[in-house]
GUDRENNU-228257 format. One record per residue: z, y, x of N, C-alpha, C in turn. Coordinates in steps of 0.02 Angstrom, whole numbers, plus 50000, padded with zeros to 5 digits. Layout:
N
nz/ny/nx/caz/cay/cax/cz/cy/cx
Z/Y/X/Z/Y/X/Z/Y/X
...
***
This chain:
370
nz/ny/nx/caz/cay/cax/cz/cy/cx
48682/50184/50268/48690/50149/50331/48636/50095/50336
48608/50091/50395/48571/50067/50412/48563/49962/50396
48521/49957/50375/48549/49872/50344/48546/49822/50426
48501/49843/50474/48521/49820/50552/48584/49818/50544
48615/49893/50556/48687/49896/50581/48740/49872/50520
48733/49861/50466/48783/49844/50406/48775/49779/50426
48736/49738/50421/48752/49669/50393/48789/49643/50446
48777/49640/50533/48829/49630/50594/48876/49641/50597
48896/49712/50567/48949/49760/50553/49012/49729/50505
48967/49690/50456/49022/49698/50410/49027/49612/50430
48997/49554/50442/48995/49502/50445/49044/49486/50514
49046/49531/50561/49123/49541/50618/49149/49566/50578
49169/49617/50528/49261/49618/50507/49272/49556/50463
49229/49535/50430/49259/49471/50405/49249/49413/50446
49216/49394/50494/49251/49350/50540/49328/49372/50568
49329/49445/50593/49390/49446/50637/49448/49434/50595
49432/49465/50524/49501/49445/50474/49506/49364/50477
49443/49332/50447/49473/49249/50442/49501/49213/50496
49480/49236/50553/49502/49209/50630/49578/49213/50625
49588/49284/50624/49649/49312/50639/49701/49296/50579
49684/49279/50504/49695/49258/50456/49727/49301/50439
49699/49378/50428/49759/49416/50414/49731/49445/50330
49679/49385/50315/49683/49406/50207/49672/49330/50200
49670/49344/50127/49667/49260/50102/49599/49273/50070
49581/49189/50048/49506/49200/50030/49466/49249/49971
49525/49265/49910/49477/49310/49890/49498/49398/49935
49547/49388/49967/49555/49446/50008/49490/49458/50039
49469/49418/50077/49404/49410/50110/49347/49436/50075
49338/49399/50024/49292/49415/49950/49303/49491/49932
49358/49522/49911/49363/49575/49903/49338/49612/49967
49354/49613/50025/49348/49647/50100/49270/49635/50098
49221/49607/50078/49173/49603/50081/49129/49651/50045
49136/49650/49966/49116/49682/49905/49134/49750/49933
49201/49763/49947/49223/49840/49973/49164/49862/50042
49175/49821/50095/49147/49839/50164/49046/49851/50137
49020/49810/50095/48960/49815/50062/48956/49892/50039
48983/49914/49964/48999/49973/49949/49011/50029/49995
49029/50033/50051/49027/50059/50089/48976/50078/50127
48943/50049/50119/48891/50028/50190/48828/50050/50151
48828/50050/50063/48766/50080/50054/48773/50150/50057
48808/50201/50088/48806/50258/50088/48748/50258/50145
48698/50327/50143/48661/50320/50180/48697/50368/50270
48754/50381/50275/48776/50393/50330/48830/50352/50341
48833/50333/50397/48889/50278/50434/48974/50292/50391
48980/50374/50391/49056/50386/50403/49091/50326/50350
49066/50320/50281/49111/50296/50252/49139/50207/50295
49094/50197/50292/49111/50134/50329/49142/50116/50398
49150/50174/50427/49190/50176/50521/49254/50197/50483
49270/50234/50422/49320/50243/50404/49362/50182/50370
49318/50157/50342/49361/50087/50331/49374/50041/50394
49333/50040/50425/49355/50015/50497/49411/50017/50524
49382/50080/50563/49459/50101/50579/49528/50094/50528
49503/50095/50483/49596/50084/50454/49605/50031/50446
49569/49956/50426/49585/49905/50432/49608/49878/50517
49556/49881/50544/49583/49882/50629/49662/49917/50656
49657/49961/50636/49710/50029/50649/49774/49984/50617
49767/49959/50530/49828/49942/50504/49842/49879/50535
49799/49813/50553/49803/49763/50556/49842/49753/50630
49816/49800/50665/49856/49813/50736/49921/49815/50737
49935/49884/50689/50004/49884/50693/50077/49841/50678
50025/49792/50600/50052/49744/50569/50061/49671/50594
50033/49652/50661/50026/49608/50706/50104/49627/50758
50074/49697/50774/50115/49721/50845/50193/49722/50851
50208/49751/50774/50271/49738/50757/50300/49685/50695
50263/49647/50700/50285/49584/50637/50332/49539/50653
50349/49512/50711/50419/49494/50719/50482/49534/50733
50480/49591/50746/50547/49645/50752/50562/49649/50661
50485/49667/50614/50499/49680/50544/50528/49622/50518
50501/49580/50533/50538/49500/50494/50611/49488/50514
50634/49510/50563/50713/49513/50567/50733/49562/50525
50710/49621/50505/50740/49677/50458/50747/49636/50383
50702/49618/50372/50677/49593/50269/50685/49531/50270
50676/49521/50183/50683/49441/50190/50623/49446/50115
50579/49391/50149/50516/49371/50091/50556/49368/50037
50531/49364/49976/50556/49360/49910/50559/49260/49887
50530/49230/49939/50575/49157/49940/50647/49158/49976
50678/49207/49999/50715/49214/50043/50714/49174/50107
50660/49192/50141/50629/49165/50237/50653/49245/50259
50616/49229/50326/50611/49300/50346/50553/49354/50318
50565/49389/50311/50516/49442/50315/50445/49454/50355
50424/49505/50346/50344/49526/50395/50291/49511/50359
50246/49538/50362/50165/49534/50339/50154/49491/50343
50127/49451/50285/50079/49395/50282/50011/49395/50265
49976/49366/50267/49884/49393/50234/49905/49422/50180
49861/49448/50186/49841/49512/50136/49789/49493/50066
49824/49504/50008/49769/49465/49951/49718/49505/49926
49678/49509/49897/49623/49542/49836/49628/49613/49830
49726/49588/49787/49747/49654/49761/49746/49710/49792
49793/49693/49861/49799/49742/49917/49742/49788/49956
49689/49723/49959/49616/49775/49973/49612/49801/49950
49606/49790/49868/49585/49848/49829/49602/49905/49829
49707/49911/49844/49727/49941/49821/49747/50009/49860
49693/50000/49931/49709/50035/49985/49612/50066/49989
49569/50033/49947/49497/50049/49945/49466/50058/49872
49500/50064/49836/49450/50065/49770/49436/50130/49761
49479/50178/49764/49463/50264/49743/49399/50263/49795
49411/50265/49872/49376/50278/49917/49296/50244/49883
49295/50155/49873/49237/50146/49835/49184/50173/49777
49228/50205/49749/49203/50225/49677/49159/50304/49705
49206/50333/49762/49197/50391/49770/49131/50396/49826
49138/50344/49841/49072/50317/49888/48996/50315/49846
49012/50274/49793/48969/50259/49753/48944/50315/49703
48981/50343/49696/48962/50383/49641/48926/50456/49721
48932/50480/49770/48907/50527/49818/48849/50470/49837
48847/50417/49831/48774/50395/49856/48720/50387/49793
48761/50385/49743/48702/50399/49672/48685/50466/49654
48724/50508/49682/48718/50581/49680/48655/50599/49753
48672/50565/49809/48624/50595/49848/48552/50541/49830
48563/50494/49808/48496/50455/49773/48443/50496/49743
48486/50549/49683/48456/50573/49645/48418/50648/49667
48456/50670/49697/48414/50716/49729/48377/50728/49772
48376/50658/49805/48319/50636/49836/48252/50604/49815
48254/50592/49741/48208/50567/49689/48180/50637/49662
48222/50694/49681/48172/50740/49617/48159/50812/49681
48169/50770/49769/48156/50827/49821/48203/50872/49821
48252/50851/49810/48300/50924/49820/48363/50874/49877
48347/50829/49917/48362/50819/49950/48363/50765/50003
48346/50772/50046/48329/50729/50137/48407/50698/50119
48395/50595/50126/48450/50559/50174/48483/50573/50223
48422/50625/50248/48454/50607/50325/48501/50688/50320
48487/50719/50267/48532/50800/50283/48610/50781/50307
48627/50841/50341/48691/50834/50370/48724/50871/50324
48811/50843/50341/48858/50869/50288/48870/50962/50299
48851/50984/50242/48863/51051/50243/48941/51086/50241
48975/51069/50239/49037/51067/50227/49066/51120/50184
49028/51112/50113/49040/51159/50068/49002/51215/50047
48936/51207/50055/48868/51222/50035/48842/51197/49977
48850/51127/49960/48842/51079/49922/48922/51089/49895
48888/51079/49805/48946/51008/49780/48971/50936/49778
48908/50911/49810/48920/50847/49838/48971/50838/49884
48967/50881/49923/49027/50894/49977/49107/50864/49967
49108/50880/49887/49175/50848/49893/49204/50794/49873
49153/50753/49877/49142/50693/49861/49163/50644/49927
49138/50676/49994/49165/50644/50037/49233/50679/50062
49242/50731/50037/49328/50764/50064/49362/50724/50034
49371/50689/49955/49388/50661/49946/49391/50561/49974
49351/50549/50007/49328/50492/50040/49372/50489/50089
49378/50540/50148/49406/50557/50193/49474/50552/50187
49500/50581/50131/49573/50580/50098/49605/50531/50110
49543/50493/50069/49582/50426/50030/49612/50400/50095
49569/50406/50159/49597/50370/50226/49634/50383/50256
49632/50424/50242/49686/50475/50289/49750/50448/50268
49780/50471/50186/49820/50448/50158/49848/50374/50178
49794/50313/50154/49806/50251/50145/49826/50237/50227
49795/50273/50264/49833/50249/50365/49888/50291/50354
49905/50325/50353/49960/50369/50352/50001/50320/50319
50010/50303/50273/50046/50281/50226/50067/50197/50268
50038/50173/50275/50031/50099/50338/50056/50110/50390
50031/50169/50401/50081/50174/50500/50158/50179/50486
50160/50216/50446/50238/50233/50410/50293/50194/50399
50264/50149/50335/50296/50078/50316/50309/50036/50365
50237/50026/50427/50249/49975/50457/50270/49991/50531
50273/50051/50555/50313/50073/50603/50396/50100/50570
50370/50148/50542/50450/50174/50504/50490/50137/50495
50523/50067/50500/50551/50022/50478/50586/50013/50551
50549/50028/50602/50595/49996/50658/50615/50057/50691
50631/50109/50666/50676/50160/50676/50763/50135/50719
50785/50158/50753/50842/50166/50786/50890/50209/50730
50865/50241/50700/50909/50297/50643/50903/50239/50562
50939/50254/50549/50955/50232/50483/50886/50267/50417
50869/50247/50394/50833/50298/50337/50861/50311/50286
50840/50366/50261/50886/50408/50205/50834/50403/50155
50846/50398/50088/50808/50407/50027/50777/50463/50004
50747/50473/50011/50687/50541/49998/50692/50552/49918
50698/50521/49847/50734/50539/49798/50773/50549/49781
50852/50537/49818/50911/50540/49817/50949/50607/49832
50969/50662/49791/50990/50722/49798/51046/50724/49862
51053/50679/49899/51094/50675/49938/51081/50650/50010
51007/50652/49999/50996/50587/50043/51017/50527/50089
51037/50487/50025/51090/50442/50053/51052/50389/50101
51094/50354/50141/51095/50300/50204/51057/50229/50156
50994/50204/50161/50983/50158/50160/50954/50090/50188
50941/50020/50163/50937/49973/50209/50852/49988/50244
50843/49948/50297/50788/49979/50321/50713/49932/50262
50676/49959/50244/50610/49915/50199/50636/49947/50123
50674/49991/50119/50679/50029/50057/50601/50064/50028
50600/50073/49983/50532/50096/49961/50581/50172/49934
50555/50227/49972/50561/50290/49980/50594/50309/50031
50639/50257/50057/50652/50270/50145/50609/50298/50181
50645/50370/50217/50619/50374/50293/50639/50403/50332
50628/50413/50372/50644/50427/50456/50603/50461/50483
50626/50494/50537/50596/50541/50576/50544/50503/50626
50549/50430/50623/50481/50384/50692/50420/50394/50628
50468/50347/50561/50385/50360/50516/50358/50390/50492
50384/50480/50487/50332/50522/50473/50291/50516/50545
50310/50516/50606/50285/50532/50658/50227/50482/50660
50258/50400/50646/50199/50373/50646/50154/50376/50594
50159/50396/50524/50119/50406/50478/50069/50463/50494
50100/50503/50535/50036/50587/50564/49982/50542/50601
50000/50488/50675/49970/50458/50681/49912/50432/50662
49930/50389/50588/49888/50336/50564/49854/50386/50529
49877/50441/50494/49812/50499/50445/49771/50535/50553
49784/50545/50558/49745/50580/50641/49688/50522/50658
49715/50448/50659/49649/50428/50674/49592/50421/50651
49602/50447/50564/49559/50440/50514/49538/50521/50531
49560/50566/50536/49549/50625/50547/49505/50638/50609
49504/50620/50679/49484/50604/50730/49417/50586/50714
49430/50515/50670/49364/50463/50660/49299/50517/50629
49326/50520/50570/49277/50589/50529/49263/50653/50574
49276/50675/50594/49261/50721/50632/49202/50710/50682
49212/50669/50707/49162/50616/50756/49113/50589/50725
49103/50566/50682/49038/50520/50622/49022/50585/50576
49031/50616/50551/49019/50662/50507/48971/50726/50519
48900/50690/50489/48850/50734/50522/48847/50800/50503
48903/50852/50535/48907/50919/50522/48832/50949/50531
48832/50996/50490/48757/51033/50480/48762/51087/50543
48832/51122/50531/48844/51206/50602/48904/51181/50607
48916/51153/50675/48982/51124/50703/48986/51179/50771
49059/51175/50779/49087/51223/50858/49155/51193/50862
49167/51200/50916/49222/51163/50913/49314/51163/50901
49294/51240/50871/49353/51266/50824/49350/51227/50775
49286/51234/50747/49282/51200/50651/49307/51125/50668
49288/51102/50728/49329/51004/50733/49358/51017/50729
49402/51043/50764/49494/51061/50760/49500/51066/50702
49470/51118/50669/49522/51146/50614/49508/51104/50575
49461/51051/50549/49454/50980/50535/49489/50931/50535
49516/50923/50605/49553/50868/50609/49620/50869/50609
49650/50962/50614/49711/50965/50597/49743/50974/50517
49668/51008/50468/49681/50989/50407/49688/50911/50364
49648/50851/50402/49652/50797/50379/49701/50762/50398
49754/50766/50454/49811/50763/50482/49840/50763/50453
49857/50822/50407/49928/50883/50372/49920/50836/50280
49875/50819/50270/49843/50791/50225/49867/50754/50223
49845/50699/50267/49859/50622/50267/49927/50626/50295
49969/50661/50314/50029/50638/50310/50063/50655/50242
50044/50723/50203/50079/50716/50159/50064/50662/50088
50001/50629/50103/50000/50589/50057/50064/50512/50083
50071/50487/50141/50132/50471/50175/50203/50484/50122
50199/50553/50117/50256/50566/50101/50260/50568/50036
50218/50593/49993/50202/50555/49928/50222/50493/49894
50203/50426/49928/50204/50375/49918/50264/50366/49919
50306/50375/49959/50387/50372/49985/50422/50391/49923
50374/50468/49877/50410/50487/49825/50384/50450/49759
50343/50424/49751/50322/50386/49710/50372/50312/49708
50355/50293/49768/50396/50210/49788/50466/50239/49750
50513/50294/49800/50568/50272/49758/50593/50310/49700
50545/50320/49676/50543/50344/49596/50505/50284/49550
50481/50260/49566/50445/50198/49523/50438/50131/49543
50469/50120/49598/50465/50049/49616/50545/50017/49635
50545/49955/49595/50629/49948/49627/50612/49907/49710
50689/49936/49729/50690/49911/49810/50752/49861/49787
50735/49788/49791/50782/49730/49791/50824/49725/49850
50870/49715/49849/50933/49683/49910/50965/49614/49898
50967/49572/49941/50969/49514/49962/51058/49543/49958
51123/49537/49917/51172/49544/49922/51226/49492/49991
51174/49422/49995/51214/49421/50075/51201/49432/50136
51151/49474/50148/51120/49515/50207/51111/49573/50214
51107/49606/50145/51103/49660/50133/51025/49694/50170
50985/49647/50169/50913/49657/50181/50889/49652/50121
50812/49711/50129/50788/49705/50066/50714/49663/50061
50718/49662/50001/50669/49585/49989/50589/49608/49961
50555/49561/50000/50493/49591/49999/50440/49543/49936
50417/49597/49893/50387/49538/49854/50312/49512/49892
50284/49443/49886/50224/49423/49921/50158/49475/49885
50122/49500/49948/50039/49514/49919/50088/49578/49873
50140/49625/49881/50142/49682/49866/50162/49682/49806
50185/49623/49766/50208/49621/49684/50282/49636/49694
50310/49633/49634/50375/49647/49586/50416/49616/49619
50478/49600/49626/50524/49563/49685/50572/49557/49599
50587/49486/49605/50643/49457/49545/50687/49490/49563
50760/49506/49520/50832/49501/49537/50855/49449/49546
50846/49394/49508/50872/49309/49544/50797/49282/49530
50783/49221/49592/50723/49193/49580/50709/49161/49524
50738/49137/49485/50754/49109/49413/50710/49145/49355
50740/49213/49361/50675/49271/49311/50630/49253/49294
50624/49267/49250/50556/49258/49196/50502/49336/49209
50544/49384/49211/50516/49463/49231/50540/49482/49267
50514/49522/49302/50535/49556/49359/50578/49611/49344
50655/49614/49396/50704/49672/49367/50757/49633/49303
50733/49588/49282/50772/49545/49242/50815/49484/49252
50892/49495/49258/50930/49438/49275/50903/49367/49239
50920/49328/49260/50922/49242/49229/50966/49226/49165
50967/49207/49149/50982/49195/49079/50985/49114/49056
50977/49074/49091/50926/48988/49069/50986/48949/49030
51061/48984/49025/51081/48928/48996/51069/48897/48924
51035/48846/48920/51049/48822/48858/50955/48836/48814
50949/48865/48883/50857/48856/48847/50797/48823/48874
50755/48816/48837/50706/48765/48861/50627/48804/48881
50583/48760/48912/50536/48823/48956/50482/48837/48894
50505/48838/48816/50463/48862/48738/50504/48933/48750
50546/48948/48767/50575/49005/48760/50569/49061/48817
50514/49032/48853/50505/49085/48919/50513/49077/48960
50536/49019/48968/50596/48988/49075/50556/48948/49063
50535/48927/49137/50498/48894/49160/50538/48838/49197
50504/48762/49168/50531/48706/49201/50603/48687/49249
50554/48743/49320/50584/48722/49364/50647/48771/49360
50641/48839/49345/50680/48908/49339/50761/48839/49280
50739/48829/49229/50761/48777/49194/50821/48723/49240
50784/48700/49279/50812/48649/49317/50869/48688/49360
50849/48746/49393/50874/48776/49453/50957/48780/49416
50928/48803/49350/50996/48836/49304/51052/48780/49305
51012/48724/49262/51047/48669/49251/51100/48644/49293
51046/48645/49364/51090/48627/49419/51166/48686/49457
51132/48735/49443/51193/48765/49437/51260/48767/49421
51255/48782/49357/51306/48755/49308/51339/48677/49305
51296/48631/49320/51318/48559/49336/51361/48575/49401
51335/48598/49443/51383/48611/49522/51449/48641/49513
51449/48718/49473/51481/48740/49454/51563/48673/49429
51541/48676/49396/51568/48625/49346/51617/48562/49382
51588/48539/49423/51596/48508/49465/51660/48511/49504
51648/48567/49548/51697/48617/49589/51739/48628/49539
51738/48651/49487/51792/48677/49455/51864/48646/49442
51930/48646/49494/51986/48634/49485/51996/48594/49555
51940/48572/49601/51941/48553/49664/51960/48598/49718
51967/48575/49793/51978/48587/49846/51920/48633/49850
51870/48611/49847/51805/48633/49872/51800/48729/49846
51835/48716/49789/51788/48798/49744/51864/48826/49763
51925/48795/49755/51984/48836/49784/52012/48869/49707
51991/48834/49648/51992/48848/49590/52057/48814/49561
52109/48844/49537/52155/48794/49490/52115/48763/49415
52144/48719/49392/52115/48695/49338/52122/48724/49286
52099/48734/49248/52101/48768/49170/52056/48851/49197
52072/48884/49265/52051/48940/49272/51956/48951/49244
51950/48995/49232/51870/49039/49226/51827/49027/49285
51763/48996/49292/51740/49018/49325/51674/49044/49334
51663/49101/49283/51621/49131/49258/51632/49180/49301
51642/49197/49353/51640/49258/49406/51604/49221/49454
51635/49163/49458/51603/49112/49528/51544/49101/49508
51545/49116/49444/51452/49072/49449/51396/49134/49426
51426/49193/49407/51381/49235/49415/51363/49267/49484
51421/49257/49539/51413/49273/49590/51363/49229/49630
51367/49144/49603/51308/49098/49634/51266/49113/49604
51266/49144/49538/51177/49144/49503/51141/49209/49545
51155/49268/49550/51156/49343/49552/51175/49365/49623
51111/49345/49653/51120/49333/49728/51065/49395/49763
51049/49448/49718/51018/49509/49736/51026/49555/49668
51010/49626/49711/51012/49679/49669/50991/49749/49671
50977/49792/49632/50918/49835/49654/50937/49898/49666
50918/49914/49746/50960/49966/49784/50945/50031/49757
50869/50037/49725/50876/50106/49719/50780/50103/49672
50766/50151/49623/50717/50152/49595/50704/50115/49543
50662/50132/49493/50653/50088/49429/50584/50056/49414
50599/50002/49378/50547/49951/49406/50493/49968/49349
50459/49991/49367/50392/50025/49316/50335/49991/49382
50303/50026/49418/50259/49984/49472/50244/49957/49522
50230/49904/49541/50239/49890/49597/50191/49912/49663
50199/49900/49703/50183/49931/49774/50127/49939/49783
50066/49893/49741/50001/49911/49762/49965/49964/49733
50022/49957/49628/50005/50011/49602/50028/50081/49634
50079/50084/49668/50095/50162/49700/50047/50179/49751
50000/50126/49787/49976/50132/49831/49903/50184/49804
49874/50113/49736/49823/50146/49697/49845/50218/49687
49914/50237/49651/49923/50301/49611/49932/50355/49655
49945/50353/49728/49965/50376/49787/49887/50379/49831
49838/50354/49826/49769/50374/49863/49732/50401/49778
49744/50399/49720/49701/50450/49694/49734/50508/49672
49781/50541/49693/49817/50583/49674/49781/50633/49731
49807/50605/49798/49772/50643/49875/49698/50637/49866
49675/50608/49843/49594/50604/49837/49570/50661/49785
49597/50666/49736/49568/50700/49686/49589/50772/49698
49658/50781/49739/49689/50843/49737/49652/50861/49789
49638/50815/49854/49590/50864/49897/49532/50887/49891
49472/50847/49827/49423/50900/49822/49443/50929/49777
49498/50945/49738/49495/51030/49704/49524/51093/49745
49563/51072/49810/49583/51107/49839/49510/51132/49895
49475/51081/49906/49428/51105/49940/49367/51128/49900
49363/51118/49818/49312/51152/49762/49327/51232/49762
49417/51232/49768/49441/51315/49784/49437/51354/49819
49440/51303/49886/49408/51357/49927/49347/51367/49966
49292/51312/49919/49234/51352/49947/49192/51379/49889
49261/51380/49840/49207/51423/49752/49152/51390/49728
49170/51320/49751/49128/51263/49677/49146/51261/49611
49111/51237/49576/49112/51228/49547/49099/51137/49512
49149/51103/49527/49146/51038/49551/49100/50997/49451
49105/51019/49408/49069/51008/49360/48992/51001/49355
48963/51035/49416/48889/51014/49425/48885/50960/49430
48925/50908/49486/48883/50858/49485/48889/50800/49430
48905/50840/49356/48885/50784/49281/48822/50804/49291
48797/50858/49326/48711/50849/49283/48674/50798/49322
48706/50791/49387/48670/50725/49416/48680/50641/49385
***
């Protein structure tokens, strides 16, 4: 890409993000390093593809952020909804796509160093082994919008969502991680189509007609939704979905991390524990204090008007019920959301160029000799 058109290019998405404040500063930092990487490909697509999906996601995450914040509740227990977006999250929606960028622009570097290949050649679409270097590029977007329209439309469904790991598919709260519904596959086809659309359009086909767009943009469609649906099976197979037990909303951890069972935790998925220890043993200060004060309250109440307690009674139910004020609706806490996101765009990335190495009889091992 042209360094005219990159440096304007990329110096508006990071104005429009800081304006709009929708990352934080190394979010920004990251959105930069990524939108750069991008941009040294010597054809536009990779970089209109990040575009569009930041634009595309940021839209949606604006459009419906106060309907979502009545559904969830932040993991301080506020309301819910998108807040800037950190480091991690860039990454974790652009790093396959980067690498895969980088490594097809050192590949077309090189064969442009020894004449076996023009910058400016257009994509053969499976002539080359290079080729699937950007099917995979394409993927990654497809997937990662798909996967965004989903979450962040799918949520305000009229229908209840059902658990996509659950042999039964049982009824769950809405912001479940493997929840879904019939709006968010619909909107997840969406968010993979505009990435599908986009490529189709930027992608300097070598012999284009306008069957092969179609059949282009309805394979990157079918794609990017099922990477959508992937994630859903990943989320609620490997990520726990927390519930707020007096709302029965589920709790969102900040910037896409681990969500406590009580804020107190030391680890994530791990009840509280603080009585009687000091922050050498793992609890932290204030986690320390929170406890203390607990149990002092507790204590307090106990045999008064207030707790409704006779004297001498237990009230070791009452106070696990004040400590143990969430609990985890469904999935096991192995990774959190940005890692399913990572493990969920290189799964669709990698599986689509062997599916497209198959069927145009590559042999995707050539390009070690580059």
């Amino acid at each position: 890409m042209k360094a005219i058109i990159a440096v304007p290019a990329i110096a508006g998405l990071l104005y429009r993000a800081w304006s709009h404040k929708t990352l934080t500063p190394l979010g920004l930092v990251a959105a930069g390093l990524t939108a750069s990487a991008h941009a040294l490909h010597p054809w536009s697509t990779p970089f209109v593809l990040l575009a569009v999906f930041y634009l595309g996601g940021s839209r949606v995450t604006k459009v419906k952020h106060d309907i979502k914040s009545r559904l969830t509740l932040s993991a301080t227990g506020s309301e819910g909804g998108e807040g800037p977006r950190t480091h991690v999250q860039v990454l974790a929606n652009s790093i396959v796509a980067s690498v895969l960028i980088l490594a097809y622009t050192y590949v077309l570097a090189k064969k442009s160093a020894t004449g076996g290949y023009n910058a400016a050649q257009c994509f053969s679409n499976g002539h080359d082994v290079a080729d699937v270097l950007m099917i995979g590029i394409v993927a990654n977007y497809a997937a990662v919008a798909a996967d965004t329209f989903s979450s962040e439309l799918g949520i305000l469904s009229k229908s209840k969502p059902r658990l996509i790991t659950s042999p039964t598919f049982r009824v769950v709260p809405p912001g479940t991680n493997g929840g879904v519904t019939g709006t968010g596959l619909l909107a997840g086809m969406l968010g993979a189509f505009t990435i599908a659309l986009s490529s189709a359009a930027f992608l300097p086909f070598c012999t284009e007609t306008p069957k092969s767009r179609a059949g282009w943009v309805v394979a990157v469609t079918v794609w990017g939704t099922l990477g959508s649906v992937l994630d859903s099976v990943l989320g609620g197979l490997f990520q726990a979905s927390v519930v707020d037990k007096r709302t029965g909303k589920i709790v969102e951890g900040s910037g896409g991390k681990k969500v406590l069972i009580h804020p107190s935790s030391t680890k994530p998925g791990v009840p509280a524990n603080t009585a009687g220890l000091t922050p050498a043993h793992g609890v932290s200060g204030g986690a320390q204090l929170r406890a203390t004060e607990d149990i002092a309250n507790t204590a307090t109440l106990r045999g008064s008007k207030a707790s409704k307690t006779p004297v001498g009674t237990s009230t070791q139910e009452h106070d696990e019920d004040h400590r143990e004020s969430r609990r985890v609706e469904s999935g096991h806490d192995i990774l959190d959301n940005n890692a399913v996101n990572v493990l969920m765009a290189l799964i669709m990335s990698v599986g689509a160029m062997g599916v497209a190495s198959w069927a145009w009889g590559l042999d995707v091992r050539e390009l070690a000799v580059w």
